[in-house]
N, C-alpha and C positions, 0 to 999 in steps of 0.2 A: 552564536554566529562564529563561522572560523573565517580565516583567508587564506587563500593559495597563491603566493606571490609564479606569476611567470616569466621569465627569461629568454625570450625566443627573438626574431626580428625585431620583437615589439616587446616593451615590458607593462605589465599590466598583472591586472589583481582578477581574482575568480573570489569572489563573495558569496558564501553560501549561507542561508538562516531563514526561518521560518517571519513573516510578515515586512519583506526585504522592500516590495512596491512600495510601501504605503511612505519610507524615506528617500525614494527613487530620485528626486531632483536634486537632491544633498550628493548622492553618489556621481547622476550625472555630470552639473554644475561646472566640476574640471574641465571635462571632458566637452560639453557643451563652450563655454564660454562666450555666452550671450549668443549665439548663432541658434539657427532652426534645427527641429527634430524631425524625420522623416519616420514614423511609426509602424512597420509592417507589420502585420498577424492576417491572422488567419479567420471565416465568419464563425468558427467553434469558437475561437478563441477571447475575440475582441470582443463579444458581447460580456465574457466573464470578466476580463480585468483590463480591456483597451481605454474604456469611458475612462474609468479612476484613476489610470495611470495620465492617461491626456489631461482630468483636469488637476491631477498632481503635479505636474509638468509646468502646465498654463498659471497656475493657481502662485509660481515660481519666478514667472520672466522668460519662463524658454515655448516661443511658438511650435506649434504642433501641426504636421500636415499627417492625417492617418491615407494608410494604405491596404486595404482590406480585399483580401482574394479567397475563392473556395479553397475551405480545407481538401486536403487530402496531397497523395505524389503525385495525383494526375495533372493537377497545378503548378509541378517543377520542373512547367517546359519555359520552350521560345517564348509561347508570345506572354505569360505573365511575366518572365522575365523583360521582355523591352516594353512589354507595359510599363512595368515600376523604374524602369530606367526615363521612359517618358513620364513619368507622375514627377519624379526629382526634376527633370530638365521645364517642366508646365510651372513649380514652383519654385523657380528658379534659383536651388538649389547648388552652393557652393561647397569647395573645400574645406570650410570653415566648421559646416552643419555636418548633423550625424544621424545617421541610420540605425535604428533601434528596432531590435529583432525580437518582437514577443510571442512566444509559441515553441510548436517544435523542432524538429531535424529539417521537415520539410523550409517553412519560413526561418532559419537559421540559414540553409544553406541559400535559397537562394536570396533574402537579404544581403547577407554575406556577399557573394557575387557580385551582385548590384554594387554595392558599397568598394568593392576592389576596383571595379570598370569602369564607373561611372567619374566622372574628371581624371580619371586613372587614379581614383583610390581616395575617399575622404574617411570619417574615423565611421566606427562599428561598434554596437554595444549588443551582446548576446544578453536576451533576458529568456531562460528555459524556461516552459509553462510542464515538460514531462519527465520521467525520471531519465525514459530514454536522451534525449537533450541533453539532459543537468550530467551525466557522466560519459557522455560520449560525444555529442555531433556541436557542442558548443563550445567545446576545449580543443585544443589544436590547430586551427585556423585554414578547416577544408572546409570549400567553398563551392557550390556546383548546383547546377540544373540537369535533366534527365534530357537525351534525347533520343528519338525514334531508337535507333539501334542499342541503346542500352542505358542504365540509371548513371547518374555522376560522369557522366562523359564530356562536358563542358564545363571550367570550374578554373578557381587559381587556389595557389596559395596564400589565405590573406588573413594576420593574425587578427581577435580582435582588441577595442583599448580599453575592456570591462568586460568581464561575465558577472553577471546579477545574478544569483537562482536564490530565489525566493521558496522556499520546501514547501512552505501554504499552499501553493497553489496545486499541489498533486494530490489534495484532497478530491479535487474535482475528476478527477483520473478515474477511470470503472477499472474494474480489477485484469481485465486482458489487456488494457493500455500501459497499467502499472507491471503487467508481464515482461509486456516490451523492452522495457529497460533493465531487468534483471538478466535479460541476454547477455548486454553489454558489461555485466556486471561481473555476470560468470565468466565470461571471456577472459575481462582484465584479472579474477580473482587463480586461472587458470595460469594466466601470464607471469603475475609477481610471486602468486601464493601468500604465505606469512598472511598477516593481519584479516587482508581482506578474504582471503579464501576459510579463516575460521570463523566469519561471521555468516557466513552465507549456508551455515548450521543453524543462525538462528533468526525468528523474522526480522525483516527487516528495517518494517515500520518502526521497529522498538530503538533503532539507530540509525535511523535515516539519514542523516547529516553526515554526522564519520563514516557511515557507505558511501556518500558522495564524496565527501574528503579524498578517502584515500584511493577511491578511484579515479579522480581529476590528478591527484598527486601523481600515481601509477603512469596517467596518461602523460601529464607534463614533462616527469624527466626522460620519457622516449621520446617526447618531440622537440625537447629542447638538444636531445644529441641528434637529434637525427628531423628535420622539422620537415625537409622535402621527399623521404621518402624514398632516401637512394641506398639506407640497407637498413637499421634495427628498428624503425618505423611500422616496417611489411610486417612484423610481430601482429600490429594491432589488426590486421584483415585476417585475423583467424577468425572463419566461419563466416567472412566475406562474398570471396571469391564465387564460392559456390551458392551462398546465400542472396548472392545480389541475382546470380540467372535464376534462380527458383522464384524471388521476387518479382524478377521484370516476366517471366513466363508464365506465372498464375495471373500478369495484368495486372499485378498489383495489387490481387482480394487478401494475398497475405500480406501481413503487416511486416516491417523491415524489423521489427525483433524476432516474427516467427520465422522470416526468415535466417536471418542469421544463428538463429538456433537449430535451423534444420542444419545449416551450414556445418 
């Protein structure tokens, strides 16, 4: 298990190691402090590790309201976004409670959202379920839903007060999921070079964790000089720009690593 200490608006810890859920209340707990958990994932997701985390949670002192929407980006619009903002407001949901993001890019961001707008802003916990997530869309604290004329066009900046990433759970990943995230991989190993760009010689399953490491690290010291995005930040949309119209104009049958790799 390592840790990535971050220093940005917010300071908080990115936890990286393999069977991370199973002490998930232990990590929470701070962060909680006796208040509700509001649980987002996704129906791919929640059936593999939502139950055990709820009743790990439950099993603790901290209540649990889960929030469950279809996978996929066609779900990071309008209305599941003020759906989940009305599911918080039905359980009457305060600044005190926290919104816990299990899954991937998609339920990251627009959790994330929710959690910035909703009383204007209560705490956030990313828990990545992909490799894409765990080194890219859960680190930094971009937030966003898709709308009609393009992907990420509604969104804030909002760090979060935990990253979880649990590496077990990308056992479950098929091998063009676990593609996905090697995009973001290459990106960043393209951007720093040194460490990370000489392992990406070798598989990567054999060091999963210090890929993740130093790609969060990679990520964190651009976003802690630069967090909004108003010059060494735009580094990181290499193979964005163009990846994000290829993405929203195949309608979304390519995945947001293929396409950023077409990118």
């Amino acid at each position: 298990m390592v840790t990535v200490p971050v220093n940005a608006s917010k300071v908080y810890d990115i936890i990286i190691g393999s069977g991370l859920l199973a002490d998930a209340a232990a990590y929470l707990s701070p962060i909680v402090k006796g208040g509700a958990v509001a649980l987002v994932s996704d129906d791919r997701v929640y059936p593999l590790y939502g139950e055990a985390l709820r009743h790990t949670l439950q099993d603790s002192g901290i209540k649990v309201h889960s929030f469950i929407f279809p996978n996929g980006e066609a779900s990071k619009n309008t209305d599941t976004y003020i759906a989940l903002l009305n599911f918080l407001a039905s359980r009457a949901m305060t600044r005190n409670d926290t919104v816990v993001a299990l899954g991937g890019g998609v339920t990251g961001d627009m959790a994330g959202f929710a959690a910035a707008t909703y009383m204007r802003g209560i705490n956030f916990v990313q828990m990545p379920t992909t490799l894409l997530a765990a080194v890219d869309s859960s680190v930094g604290g971009k937030t966003a839903i898709d709308l009609q004329a393009g992907k990420n066009l509604a969104g804030a900046f909002y760090q979060p007060n935990l990253v979880l990433c649990d590496t077990r759970t990308f056992a479950t990943l098929d091998d063009s999921s676990f593609a996905d995230g090697t995009a973001e991989i290459i990106k960043h190993g393209i951007l720093a070079g040194g460490k990370l760009l000489k392992l990406l010689y070798t598989p990567l399953k054999a060091h999963l964790e210090t890929v993740i490491q130093y790609n969060v690290m990679i990520k964190r010291d651009i976003v802690e000089a630069d967090e909004r995005e108003h010059g060494r930040r735009q580094l990181l949309n290499l193979g964005h720009t163009i990846g994000h119209a290829v993405e929203h104009l195949s309608g979304f049958q390519l995945t947001h690593g293929q396409a950023v790799a077409i990118g």
